[in-house]
N, C-alpha and C positions, 0 to 999 in steps of 0.2 A: 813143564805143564804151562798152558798159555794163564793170562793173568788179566784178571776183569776190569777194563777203567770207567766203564759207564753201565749199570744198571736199571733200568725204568719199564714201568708197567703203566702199558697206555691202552685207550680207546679203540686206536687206529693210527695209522703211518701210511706213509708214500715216500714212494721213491723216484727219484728224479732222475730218467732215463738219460737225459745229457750232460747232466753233470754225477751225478751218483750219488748224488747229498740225498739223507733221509730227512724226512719231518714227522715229527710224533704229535698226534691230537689228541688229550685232554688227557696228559699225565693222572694216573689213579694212586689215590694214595685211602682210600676207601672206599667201600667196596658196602650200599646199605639192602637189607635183603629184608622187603615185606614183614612186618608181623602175625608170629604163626607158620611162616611156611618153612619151609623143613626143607632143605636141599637132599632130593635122595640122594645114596651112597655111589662115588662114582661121578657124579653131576661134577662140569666142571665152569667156572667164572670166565663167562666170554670176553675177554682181556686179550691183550698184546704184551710178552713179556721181551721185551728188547736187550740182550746182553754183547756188550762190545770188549771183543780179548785180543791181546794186546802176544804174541808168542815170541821167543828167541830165534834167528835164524838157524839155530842148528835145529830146529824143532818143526822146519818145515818136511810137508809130507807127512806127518806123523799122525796116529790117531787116536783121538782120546773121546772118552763118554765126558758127556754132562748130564746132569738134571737141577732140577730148582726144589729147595725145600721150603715151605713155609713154616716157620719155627715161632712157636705160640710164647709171647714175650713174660707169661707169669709163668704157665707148666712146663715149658720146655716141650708139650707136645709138636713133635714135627708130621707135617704130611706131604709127602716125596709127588715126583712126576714119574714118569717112568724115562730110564737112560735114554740120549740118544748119541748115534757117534757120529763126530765128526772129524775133518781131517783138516791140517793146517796147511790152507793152500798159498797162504801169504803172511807176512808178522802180524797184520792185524786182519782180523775176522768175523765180520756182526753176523748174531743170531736171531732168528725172530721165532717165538714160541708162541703158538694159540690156545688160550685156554688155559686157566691153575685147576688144580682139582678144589674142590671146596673143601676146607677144613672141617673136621667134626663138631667144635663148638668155635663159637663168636668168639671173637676181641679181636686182641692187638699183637699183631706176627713183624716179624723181619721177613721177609723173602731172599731166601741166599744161596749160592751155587755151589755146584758140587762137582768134581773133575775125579776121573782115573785113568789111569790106563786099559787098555780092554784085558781080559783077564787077572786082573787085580781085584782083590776082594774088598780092601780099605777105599774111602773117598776120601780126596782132599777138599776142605771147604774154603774158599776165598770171601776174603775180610770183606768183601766190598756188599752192604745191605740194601736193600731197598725196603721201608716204613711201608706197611700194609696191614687197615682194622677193616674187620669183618663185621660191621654192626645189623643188629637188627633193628630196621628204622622203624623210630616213631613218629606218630603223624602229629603235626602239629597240632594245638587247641583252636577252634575257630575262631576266638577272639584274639588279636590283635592290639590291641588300644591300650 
């Protein structure tokens, strides 16, 4: 199963068509949502979730699911993406995923990946986290001074 050496949830990225290097714009490390507004069910954080795997040469060609869960750091409440598959066309492999779903309540999550083989019912999950708070922002006092 390939194995995750770079993590991050960004703004926006580009890709550099002549040389192939990415750049990632405005690393998120949270995420502040109006007060009062209530994300419906389903809604998802228009984010860049960028994962870079790293696989063995016997493991090329192969195909395996991923998804990202965001794992709520006092409940343990996790909320999943849904799989997708992909195939190991080289030892290393960057993903770009649009959008988290929005978790059910605020705080402070890990975002972390999850791999299986297709017809397999267990996930494996890789150590590697990425820091993500979901707060609801408040607005500052108008005084200053």
């Amino acid at each position: 199963m390939p194995k995750c050496y770079l993590l991050a949830v960004a703004a926006g990225s580009s890709l550099d068509q002549q040389s192939n290097n990415v750049t990632l714009f405005n690393l998120v490390e949270q995420v502040n949502v109006p007060p009062g507004v209530t994300p419906r069910p389903g809604s998802r954080i228009p984010l860049e979730v960028h994962a870079y795997l790293q696989a063995d040469p016997g493991e090329l060609g192969q195909e395996f699911e991923m998804r990202f869960s965001l794992v709520h750091l006092t409940t343990g409440l996790e909320t999943l993406t849904d799989p997708a598959t992909h195939r190991v066309p080289t030892i290393r492999l960057r993903t770009r995923a649009m959008g988290l779903p929005f978790p059910a309540v605020f705080g402070h999550y890990d975002l972390r990946i999850d791999f299986r083989l297709p017809g397999n019912d267990e996930w494996d999950r890789d150590p590697l986290r990425w820091p993500l708070s979901i707060m609801e922002f408040e607005k500052p006092s108008g005084v200053t001074h």
